[in-house]
N, C-alpha and C positions, 0 to 999 in steps of 0.2 A: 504494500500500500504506500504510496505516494504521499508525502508529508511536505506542504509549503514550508516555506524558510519560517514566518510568522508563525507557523505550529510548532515548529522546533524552537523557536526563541520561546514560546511560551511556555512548551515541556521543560526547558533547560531554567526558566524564573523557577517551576514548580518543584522540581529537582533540588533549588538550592536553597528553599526555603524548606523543603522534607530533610535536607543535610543539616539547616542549623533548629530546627525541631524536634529530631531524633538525639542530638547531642543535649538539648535540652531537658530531657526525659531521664530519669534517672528512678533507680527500683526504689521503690515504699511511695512512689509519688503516683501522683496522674500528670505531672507538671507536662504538657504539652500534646496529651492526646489530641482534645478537641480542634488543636490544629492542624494536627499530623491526619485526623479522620475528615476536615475539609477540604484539607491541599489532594486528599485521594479520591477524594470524592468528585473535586474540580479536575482531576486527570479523565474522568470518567466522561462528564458530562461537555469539558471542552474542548476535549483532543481527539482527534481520529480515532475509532475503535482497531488501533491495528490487533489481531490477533496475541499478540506474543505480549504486548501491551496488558491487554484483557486477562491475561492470565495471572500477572504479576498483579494486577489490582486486585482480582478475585482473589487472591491466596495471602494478600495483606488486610483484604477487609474484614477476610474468616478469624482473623487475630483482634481486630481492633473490635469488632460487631461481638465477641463474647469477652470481653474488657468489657465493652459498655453495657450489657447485659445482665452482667453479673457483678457489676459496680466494681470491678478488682482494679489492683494497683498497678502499676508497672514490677516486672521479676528482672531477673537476666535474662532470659529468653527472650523475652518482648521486646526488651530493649535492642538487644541484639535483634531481632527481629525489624523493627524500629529500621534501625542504623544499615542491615543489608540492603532491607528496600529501597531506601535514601542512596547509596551508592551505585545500586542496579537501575536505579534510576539515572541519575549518572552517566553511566556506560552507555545505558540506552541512548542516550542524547548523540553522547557522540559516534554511537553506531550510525545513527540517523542521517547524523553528518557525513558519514563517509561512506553513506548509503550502504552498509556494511547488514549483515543479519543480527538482530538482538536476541541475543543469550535467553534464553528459557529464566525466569525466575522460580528459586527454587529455597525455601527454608530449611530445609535438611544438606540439601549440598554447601551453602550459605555457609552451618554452622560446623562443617565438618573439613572445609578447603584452608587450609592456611593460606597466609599473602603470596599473592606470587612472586614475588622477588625470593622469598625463604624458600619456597621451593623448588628452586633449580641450584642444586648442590653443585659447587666447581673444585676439580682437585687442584691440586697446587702446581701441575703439568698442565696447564691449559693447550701450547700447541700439541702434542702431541696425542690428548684425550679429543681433538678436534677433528685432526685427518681421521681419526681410528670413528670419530660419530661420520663425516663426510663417507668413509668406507663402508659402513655400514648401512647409511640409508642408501645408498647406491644401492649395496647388496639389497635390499630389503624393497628398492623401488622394482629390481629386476627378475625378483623370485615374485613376486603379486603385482604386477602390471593392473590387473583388474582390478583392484581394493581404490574405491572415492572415498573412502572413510578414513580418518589415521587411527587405526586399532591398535596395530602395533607399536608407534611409538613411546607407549609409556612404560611395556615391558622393557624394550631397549635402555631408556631412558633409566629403570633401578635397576639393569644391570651394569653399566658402564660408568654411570654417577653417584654409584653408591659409597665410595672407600673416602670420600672428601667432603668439606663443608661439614653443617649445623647436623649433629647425630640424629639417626633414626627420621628422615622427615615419612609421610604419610605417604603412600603410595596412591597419588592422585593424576589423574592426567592433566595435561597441561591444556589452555582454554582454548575450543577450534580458531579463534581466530587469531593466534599468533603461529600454531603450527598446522599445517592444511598442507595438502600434497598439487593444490592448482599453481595459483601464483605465488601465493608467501614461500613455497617451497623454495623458488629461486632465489629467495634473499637468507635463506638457511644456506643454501650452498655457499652464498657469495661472500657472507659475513665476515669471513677472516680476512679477506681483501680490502674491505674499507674501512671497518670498527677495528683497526688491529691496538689504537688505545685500550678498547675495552678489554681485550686480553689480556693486560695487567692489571686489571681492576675486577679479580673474580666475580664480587659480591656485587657487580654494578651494572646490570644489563641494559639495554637499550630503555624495557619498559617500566622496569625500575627507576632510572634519571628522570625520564617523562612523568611519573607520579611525582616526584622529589621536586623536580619545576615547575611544574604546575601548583602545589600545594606550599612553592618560594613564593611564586607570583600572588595568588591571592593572598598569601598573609600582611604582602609588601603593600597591598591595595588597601587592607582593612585598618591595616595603621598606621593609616594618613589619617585617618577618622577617630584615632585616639588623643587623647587628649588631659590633662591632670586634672583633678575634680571633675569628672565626668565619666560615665560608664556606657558613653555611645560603642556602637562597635566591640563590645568587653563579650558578647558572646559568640556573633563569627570569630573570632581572634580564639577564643577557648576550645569552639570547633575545631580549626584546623589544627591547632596546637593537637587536639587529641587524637587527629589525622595521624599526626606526625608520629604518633605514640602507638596508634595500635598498628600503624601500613609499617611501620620503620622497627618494631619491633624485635627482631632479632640482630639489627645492628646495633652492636653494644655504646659506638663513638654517640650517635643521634639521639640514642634513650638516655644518655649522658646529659648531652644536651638540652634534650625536651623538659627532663625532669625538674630543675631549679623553676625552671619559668612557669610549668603547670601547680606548680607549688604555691606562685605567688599567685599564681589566677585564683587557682582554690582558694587560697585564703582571704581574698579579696569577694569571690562570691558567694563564700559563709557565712562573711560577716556584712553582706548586700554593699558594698561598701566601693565607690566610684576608684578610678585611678589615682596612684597618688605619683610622686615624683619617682620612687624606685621601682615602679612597677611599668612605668614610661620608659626607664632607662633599659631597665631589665629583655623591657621588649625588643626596644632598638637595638641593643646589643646583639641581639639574638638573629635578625634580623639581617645585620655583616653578617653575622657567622653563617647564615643562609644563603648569602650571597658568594661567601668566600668557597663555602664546600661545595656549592653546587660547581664553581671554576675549576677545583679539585678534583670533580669527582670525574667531571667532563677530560681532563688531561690524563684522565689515568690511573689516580690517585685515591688515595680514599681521604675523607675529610680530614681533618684537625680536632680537637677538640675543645669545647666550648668553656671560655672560663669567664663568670659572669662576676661585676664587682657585688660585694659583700652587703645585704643591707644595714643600711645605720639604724643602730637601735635607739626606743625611744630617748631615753634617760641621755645618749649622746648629741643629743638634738641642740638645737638652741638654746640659751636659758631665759631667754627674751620671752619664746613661746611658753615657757609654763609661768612666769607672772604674769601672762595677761590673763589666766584665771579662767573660770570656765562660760565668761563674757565670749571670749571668742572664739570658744568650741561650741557654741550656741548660736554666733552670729553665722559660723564657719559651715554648720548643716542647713541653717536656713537660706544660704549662697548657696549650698550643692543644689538645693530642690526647687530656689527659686525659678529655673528655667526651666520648669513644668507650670508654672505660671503663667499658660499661651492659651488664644484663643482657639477652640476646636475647628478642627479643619474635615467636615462630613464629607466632602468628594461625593454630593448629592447626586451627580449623573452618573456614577458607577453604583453605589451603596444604599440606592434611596430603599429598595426592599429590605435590603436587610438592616438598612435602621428603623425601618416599619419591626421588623420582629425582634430585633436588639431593644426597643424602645417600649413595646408590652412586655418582654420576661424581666429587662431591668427593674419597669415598675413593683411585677411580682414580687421580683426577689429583694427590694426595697421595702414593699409590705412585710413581709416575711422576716428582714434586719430588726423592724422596729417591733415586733410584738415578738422576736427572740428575744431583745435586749430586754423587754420590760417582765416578759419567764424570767431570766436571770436575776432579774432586782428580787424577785417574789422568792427564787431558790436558786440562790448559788452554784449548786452543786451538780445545775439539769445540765446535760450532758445532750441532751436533745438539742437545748438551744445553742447551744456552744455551737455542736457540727453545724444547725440549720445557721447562724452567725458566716462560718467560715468559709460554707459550700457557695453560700449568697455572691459574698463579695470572691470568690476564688471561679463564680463564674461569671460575673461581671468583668472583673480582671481580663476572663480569657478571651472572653469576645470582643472589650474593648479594645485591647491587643490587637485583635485582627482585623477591626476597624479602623486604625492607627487613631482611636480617641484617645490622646496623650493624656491629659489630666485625668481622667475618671481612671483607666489602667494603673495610673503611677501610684493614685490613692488608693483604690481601690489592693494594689499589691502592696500597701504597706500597712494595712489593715489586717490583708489577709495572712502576714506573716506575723502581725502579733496575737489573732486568734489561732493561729496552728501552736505558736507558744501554750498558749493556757489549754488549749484541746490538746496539746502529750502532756500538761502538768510539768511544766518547764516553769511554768508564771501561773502565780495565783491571780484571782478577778479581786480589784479593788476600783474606788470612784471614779477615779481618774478614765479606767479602760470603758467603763458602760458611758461618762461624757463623751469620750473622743468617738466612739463607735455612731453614738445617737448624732453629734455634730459632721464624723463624715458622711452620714446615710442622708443628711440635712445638704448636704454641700455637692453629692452626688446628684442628689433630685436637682436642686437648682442648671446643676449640668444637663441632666434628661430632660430636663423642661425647655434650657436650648433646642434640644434634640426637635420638641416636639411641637414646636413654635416655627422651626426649619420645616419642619414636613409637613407644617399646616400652610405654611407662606408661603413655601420657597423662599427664604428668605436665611441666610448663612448668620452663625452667629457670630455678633461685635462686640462682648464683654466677656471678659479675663474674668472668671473666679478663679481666684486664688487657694490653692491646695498645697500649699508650700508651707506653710506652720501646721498643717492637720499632722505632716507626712513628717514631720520633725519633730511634732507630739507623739507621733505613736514610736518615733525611733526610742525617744525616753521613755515611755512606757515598755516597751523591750524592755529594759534595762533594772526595769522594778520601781517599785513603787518609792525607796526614798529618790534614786535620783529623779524620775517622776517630781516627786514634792519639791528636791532642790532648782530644778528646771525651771518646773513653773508658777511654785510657789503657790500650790493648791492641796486638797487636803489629800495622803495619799491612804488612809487608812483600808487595812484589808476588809471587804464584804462579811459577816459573819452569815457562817452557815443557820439554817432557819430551825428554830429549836426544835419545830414539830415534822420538820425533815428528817427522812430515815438517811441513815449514815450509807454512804456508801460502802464499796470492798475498796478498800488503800488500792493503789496502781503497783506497792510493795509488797508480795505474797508476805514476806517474811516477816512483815508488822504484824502480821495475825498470826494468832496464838495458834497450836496444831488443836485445840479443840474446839475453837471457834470455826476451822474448816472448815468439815465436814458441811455444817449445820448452814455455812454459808454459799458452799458450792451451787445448790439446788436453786436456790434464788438468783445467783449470779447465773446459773444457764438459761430461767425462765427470761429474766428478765432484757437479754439479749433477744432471743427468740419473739417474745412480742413487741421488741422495735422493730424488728425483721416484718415482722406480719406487718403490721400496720404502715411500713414504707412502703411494701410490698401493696396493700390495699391503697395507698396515697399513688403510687407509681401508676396501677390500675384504672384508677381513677384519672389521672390525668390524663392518661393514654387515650380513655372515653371520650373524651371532651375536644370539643372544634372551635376556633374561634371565629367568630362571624360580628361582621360592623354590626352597627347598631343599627344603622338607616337600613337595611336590609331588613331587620324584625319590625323599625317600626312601619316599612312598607307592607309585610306583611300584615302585621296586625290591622293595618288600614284598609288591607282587601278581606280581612276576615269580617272586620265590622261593615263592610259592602254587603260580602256574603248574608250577615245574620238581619240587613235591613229587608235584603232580597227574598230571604226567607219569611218574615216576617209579612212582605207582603201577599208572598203566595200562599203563609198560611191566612190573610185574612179574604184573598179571592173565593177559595177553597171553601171556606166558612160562608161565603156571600150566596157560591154558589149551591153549596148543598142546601141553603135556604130559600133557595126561589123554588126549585124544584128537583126533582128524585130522577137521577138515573140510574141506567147498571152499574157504572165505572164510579158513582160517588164515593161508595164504600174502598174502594181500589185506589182511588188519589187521594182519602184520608188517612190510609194506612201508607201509603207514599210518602204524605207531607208529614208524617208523624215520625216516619224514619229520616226523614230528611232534618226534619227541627235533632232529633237524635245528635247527629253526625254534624249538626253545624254547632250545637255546644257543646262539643267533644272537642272539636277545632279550636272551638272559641276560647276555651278554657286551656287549650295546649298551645297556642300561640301568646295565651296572657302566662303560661307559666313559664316560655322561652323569655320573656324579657323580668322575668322575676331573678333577683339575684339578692345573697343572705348579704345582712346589714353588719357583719364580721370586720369587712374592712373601715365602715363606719365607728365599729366599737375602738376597734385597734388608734385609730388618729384620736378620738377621745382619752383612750388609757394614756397615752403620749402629753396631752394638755392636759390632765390632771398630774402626772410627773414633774414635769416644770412649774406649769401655776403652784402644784405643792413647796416644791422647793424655794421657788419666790418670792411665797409665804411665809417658809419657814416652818409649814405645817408636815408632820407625818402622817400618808395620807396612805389606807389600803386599797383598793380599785379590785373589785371583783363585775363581772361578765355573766351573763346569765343570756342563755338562748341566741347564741351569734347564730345559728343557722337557721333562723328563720327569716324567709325570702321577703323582699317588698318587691314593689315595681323598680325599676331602674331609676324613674325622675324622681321617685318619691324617694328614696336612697340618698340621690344627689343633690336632695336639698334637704335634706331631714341634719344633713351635719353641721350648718351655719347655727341655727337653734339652737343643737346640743350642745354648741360647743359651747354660749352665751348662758346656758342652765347650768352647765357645770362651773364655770368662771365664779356665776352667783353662789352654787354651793359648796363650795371652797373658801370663797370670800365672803359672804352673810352668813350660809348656812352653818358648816365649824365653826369651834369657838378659836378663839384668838391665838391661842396656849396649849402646851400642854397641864402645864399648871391650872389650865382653867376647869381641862378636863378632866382632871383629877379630882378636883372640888364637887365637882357635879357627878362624880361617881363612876366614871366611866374612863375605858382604857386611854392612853395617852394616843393611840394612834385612830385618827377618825378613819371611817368606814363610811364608803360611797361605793353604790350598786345601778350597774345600767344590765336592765332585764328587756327583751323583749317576746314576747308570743301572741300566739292567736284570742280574738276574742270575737265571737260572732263572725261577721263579714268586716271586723274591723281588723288592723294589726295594733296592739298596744307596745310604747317604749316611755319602760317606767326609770327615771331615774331618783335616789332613794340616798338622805343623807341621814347619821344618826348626829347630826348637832342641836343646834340649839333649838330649833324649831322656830315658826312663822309669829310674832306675837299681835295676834290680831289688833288690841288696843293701841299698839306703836302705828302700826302702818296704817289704821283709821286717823288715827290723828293728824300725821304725814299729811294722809291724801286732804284732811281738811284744811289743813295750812297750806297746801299746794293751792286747793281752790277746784281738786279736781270732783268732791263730792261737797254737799253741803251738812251742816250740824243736823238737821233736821231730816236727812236722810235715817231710813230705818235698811239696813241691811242684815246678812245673815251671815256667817260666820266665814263660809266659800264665795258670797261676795266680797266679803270684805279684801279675802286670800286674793281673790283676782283681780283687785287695784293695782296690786305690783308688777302688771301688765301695762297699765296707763305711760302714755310716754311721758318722758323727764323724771317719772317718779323712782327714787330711790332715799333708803334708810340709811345708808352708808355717812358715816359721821364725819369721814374726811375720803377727797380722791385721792385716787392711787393708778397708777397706770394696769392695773385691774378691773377696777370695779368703781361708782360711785359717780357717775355721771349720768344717771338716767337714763339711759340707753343701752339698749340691749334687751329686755324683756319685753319689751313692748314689740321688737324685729321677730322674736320669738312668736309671739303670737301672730305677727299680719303671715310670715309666712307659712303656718302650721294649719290656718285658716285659707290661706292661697289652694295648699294640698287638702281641703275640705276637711281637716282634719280640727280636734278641738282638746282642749288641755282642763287637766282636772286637776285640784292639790287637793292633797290631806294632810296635813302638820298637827304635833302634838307636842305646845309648849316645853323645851328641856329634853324633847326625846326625839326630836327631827323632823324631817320633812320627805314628802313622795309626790314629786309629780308626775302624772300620767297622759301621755297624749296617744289620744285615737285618731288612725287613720287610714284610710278606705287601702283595700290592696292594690289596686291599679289606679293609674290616673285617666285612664282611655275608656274604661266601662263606670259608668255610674248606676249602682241600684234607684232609682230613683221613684215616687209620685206621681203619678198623672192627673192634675187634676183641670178643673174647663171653669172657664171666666169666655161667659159669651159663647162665641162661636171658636173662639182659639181655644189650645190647650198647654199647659206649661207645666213641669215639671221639678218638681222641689225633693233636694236630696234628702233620701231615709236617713240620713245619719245626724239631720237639725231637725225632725219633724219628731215632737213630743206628743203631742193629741190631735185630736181631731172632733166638731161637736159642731152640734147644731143651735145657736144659743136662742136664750129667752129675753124677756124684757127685764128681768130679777139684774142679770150680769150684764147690762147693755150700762152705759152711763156717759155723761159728755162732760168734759171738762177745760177749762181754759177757753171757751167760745166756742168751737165745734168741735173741738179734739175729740175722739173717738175714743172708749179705755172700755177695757174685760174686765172684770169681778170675778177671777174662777178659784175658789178654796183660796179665797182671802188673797190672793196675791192680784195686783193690779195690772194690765199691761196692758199697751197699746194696740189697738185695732187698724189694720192697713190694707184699703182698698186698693185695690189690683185694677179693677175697672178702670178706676180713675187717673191710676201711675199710668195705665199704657195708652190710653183713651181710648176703650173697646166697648163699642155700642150692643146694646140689646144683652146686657150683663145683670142679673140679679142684682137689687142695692140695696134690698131691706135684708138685712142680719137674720131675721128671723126665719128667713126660704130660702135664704142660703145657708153653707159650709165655712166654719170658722177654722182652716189649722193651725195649732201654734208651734211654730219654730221655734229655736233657742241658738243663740251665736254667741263665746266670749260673753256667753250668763247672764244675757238678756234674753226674755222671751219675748215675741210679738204673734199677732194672730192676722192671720192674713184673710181675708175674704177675699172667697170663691165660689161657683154656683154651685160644682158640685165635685167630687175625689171617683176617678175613670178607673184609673186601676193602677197597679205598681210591679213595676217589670225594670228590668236590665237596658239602660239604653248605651250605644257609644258617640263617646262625645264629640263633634264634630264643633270644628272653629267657623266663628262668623266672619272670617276673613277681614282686612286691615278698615274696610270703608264700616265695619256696625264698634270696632271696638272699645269699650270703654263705656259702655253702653251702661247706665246707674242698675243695679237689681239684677243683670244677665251676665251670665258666665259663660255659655255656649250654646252650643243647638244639637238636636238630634233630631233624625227623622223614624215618626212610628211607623207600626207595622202596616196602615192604607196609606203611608207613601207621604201622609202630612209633614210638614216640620214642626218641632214645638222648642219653644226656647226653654233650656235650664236656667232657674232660677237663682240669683245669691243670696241667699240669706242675710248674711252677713252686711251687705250696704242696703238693702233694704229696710233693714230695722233702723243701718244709720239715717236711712230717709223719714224713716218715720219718726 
């Protein structure tokens, strides 16, 4: 198969980024799979299927595809595995190039071939073992004329090459394309006539030098790119160096060589830790000596060997540097990291898809960051949250990486190496590690919300955040918790484990007693085994699940609510028609449309539960702002969760969290008392308790949130509201209206502001919005023992249960979730007040009467109260009663917008069309009472 120049340039990028991948990869880690399984995957999908091709991909994805399957680490096989294929790749390229046949790949042969250079053993007679090989393949070309295959040569080969060189090598043949009986045959005969240097240089064959210059030339390329305080280029350069180490291997001068220099790599990338000035020097050195042996090796000769200068140890250093104190080992990391301080560079016209999917699992796993960190606060010791911490940002990391998003990668890898710390118990969890975690998972989103502001606009991002002190905090949190404190001069005190936390097993067998063993073995197997199952059910789980836009569902939902209008009116044809008159088929199209009403709220109800989703990620950003608002307080604060898996609509979801967030702020700051001191006095533990619950209640959804402080004191906040001006003295109210003033805007009890709380605002957004989603709020409070607020609200925002009821000839529809009674009234509860004001008398409470006729001007409407229908609503704890002629019926309608020219309309909220094709308007309750 024919491969363009531009397929080969692309195989050979692919190639050298699987060479410095696989070096990257290292056993007990995963460190580079998922790149190593895209760059093979992109062989796949963008390069000619050549056969031979196909087969090496096939036989590297059987390795990588049960790696990921069964979540395991990297071994030495893998690796090795890893690193063959990354070379065969390689080779392949430049087979390509010289249009040449590509080698079969093979993991068994792979792990069983020594390097070729080692295995052409040369005695210390080179001419004369030479004519006697020339003599012999002659002999051997003239007895098998017919053989196209070189079978024989490698018999030949361990009897004639045996008594010299490196002992014992492996009886392998040597690769078809350097020895072949076509054409390379004649550069086998000719060889002694123009390489006759090489004949003094056993150990030095043709295809030996070519590996040795070639692996000169790139190292001389990659550092130009080195540079002191900076670790650009520090891992091609480590690659090749380990070229040098495993291809060069039996040569004792080169392993000489290699070895001081991989020494200072290594310990440069153990301790993550940029170029310094002797590891510049160290390189460049090395670098002559590459240049000087390859001239050597070319003449004849075998290299030199490498003598590199010594490093200067610390304590000989300057003395200038150690009184400047650890001011400028502080300023000195915040310089290494500052030039990750750059603005992202998305490369929107290659990357836009895959920052579409970079940009949803980031979010995930950013959710995922912050209700691990806030598990952690609650128990120390969970070992769940720790991995789900580590895996987060370690695949953030990975992908970032392959995105070249510099900042989120750089942070994102230096997060991830201080949670791999405290996940082997290298480093304990104290304050400092759950700040810096929660401020980088803070500093990332800001990033992704780049991301996602880019892919809404097209538009590249122009502001630098700064990740250069996160990544220099978490270097001192490495380091433990006092240098931590001395750094940054924060508190570093270790987390204590939580008393009614069960102990774990020590990570040290020998810390347990031999008779606590036993007793503890069994628990230590279970308890593995059900992480196992239930990742195993989570993995399941995900695997199930599709992602699909939103606008997709809500299209659908909008041809289902077509459907059930459509329905609707063929069941009321149906009905028109079996009443005028009797046929045969009447019976036959009512069990029709009876299966058909069936199947369309079947629909109805499976398209309203696709855009249902659990209110989980809503609790999670609340646990988050009671942590902070706690601590800004100064308050100990516990945060428990109740019922995150129950689903609401999606809009209802995304606006349900502005409220909460504004109810919790207040019960935090009104609701606990002040102190702990305070709580003590009042009997109660020093740590307040706040609870957000939510579940089903009817057709409503309820989310209760639940403080044990001080509680609501009715007399304070009557008073308030009378000095506000917002009720009068002579107001008689009830204990739950009184509670619902604290809705009123501008009103608050709060004795001083704070950038908290205490400006009047806030609970009153609570309610307009809570009321927007037809939803409405209830307290209960018990002076000294807390408070419960409760809001109900409808499960979807696109179907309304609603009222039918008729004013005139129209008909209008008023949501069941305001609709308290319903009567027919008499002259006893009629009454007028203030000159014609209209007021009810029903069980003592008094409330306004509001004609509908006359808000819409709808002629030929019932107007005497007594032959008409009075309903009364309730909104925000007002009731009013509305007249109407008469109440139709009460059914499921979907809400349909009246478009930009009706909106804002006082008293209407939307429209919907009934079942004979009418349209009727939904009613507000809500500004209707304020009309009244």
């Amino acid at each position: 198969m024919a491969w363009s120049p531009d397929e080969i340039n692309s195989f050979e990028e692919i190639a050298a980024k699987l060479a410095s991948e696989s070096h990257i990869a290292q056993p007990g880690t995963d460190d580079g799979l998922i790149p190593i399984f895209s760059l093979v995957n992109e062989i796949t999908w963008s390069l000619p299927q050549d056969p031979e091709i196909v087969q090496g991909v096939v036989g590297i994805q059987e390795v990588i595809q049960v790696m990921l399957d069964e979540a395991k680490l990297f071994d030495e096989n893998s690796v090795h595995a890893m690193r063959t294929f990354a070379r065969w790749c390689s080779d392949a390229v430049e087979s390509l190039r010289n249009e040449a046949t590509i080698s079969p790949f093979s993991l068994e042969t792979s792990t069983q071939t020594p390097v070729a250079p080692a295995a052409i053993p040369i005695d210390d007679e080179p001419e004369a073992d030479s004519s006697e090989s020339e003599a012999a393949l002659e002999n051997s070309l003239d007895e098998s004329p017919e053989l196209s295959e070189p079978i024989s040569l490698p018999s030949f080969d361990d009897i004639d090459f045996s008594t010299a060189g490196p002992p014992a090598p492996k009886p392998t043949a040597p690769e078809p394309e350097s020895i072949s009986f076509e054409e390379p045959s004649l550069e086998v005969i000719e060889e002694p006539t123009f390489e006759a240097p090489l004949a003094e240089n056993d150990n030095w064959p043709e295809e030996r030098i070519d590996i040795f210059a070639k692996l000169a030339q790139q190292f001389s390329a990659e550092l130009l790119l080195s540079s002191v305080d900076n670790d650009e280029g520090m891992l091609p350069v480590y690659s090749l160096l380990k070229d040098f180490e495993s291809d060069f291997e039996a040569d004792e001068t080169v392993h000489a060589a290699v070895t001081p220099v991989l020494a200072k790599m290594d310990a440069l990338l153990d301790n993550a830790s940029a170029y310094d000035h002797y590891a510049i020097q160290i390189l460049t050195d090395f670098n002559v000596w590459l240049e000087t042996a390859l001239s050597e090796i070319k003449s004849g000769r075998g290299p030199g060997p490498f003598s590199p200068a010594e490093e200067v140890a610390p304590a000989e250093a300057d003395s200038s540097q150690v009184t400047t104190g650890e001011e400028e080992e502080e300023d000195g990391l915040l310089a290494e990291f500052a030039q990750y301080d750059v603005v992202m560079d998305l490369n929107m016209e290659e990357n836009e898809e895959l920052l579409q999917e970079f940009h949803t699992e980031a979010v995930d796993h950013l959710n995922q960051i912050e209700t691990a960190v806030l598990e952690l606060e609650q128990d120390v010791t969970s070992r769940n949250a720790i991995n789900s911490m580590f895996r987060s940002f370690h695949t953030i990391k990975g992908v970032a990486g392959f995105l070249n998003l510099v900042p989120v990668n750089r942070l994102a890898h230096e997060v991830e190496s201080l949670m791999d710390l405290v996940r082997n118990d290298k480093l304990e969890v104290f304050t400092g590690i759950i700040d810096l975690v929660l401020a980088s998972k803070d500093t990332i989103t800001k990033l992704i919300e780049q991301i996602t502001e880019a892919l809404a606009n097209g538009t590249t991002p122009n502001e630098v955040i700064q990740v250069s002190e996160l990544m220099a905090r978490a270097r001192w949190a490495m380091e433990g918790p006092d240098v931590w404190a001395k750094k940054t001069g924060e508190d570093s005190n270790t987390m204590a484990v939580a008393e009614d936390a069960p102990a774990e097993t020590p990570a040290n067998e020998d810390s347990t007693s031999d008779s606590q063993a036993p007793a503890a073995n069994p628990v230590a197997q279970q308890e593995p085994d059900a992480k196992a199952s239930a990742a195993a059910k989570r993995k399941a789980a995900e695997n199930a699940t599709i992602r699909v836009n939103t606008i997709k569902l809500d299209n659908l939902m909008d041809m289902v609510g077509e459907l059930v209008i459509v329905q609707s009116q063929l069941l009321e044809s149906s009905r028109q028609d079996s009443g005028s008159g009797s046929t045969a088929g009447d019976s036959a199209l009512q069990r029709n449309m009876s299966q058909l009403t069936r199947i369309t709220k079947e629909l109805q109800h499976t398209s309203m539960a696709l855009r249902m989703i659990p209110v989980k990620p809503t609790f999670q950003k609340i646990g988050r702002v009671v942590r902070d608002i706690g601590a800004k307080c100064g308050k100990k604060v516990r945060f428990e969760t109740f019922g995150e898996d129950t689903e609401l609509d999606r809009n209802v979801v995304e606006e349900i969290g502005d409220p909460l967030v504004h109810m919790v702020r207040n019960a935090l700051d009104h609701g606990l008392e002040a102190n702990a001191e305070e709580r003590r006095a009042a009997g109660k533990d020093e740590v307040g308790n706040i609870s957000l619950k939510a579940y089903h209640q009817g057709s409503n959804i309820v989310i209760e949130l639940a403080d044990d402080g001080r509680g609501i004191d009715p007399d304070r906040v009557l008073a308030k509201a009378i000095a506000n001006g917002i009720v009068s003295e002579s107001d008689q109210l009830s204990k739950e209206e009184i509670y619902k003033l604290i809705f009123a805007p501008g009103f608050s009890t709060a004795a001083q502001i704070t950038d908290i709380s205490g400006r009047g605002v806030g609970m009153d957004v609570v309610k307009k919005n809570i009321e927007k989603l037809r939803g409405k709020v209830e307290i209960q409070s018990e002076l000294g023992k807390g408070s419960t607020f409760r809001i109900l609200l409808p499960l979807t925002m696109a179907i309304v249960d609603g009222l039918v009821v008729k004013v005139g000839e129209d008909r209008f529809i008023l949501p069941t979730t305001s609709v308290k009674v319903a009567l027919r009234p008499d002259e006893a509860v009629l009454a007028k007040v203030q000159g014609n004001k209209e007021i009810l008398n029903i069980r003592g409470q008094v409330i306004p009467l509001f004609r509908l006729h006359q808000h819409f001007a709808i002629p030929g409407a019932v107007s005497n109260p007594k032959d008409a229908t009075v309903v009364v609503v309730e909104t925000g704890g007002k009731p009013c009663g509305l007249l109407v002629d008469d109440m139709v019926s009460k059914q499921e309608v979907v809400i349909k917008s009246l478009g930009g020219m009706m909106q804002g309309i006082p008293g209407v909220s939307g429209g919907a069309i009934l079942g004979d094709g009418t349209i009727a308007l939904i009613l507000d309750p809500a500004s209707l009472i304020g009309a009244a």
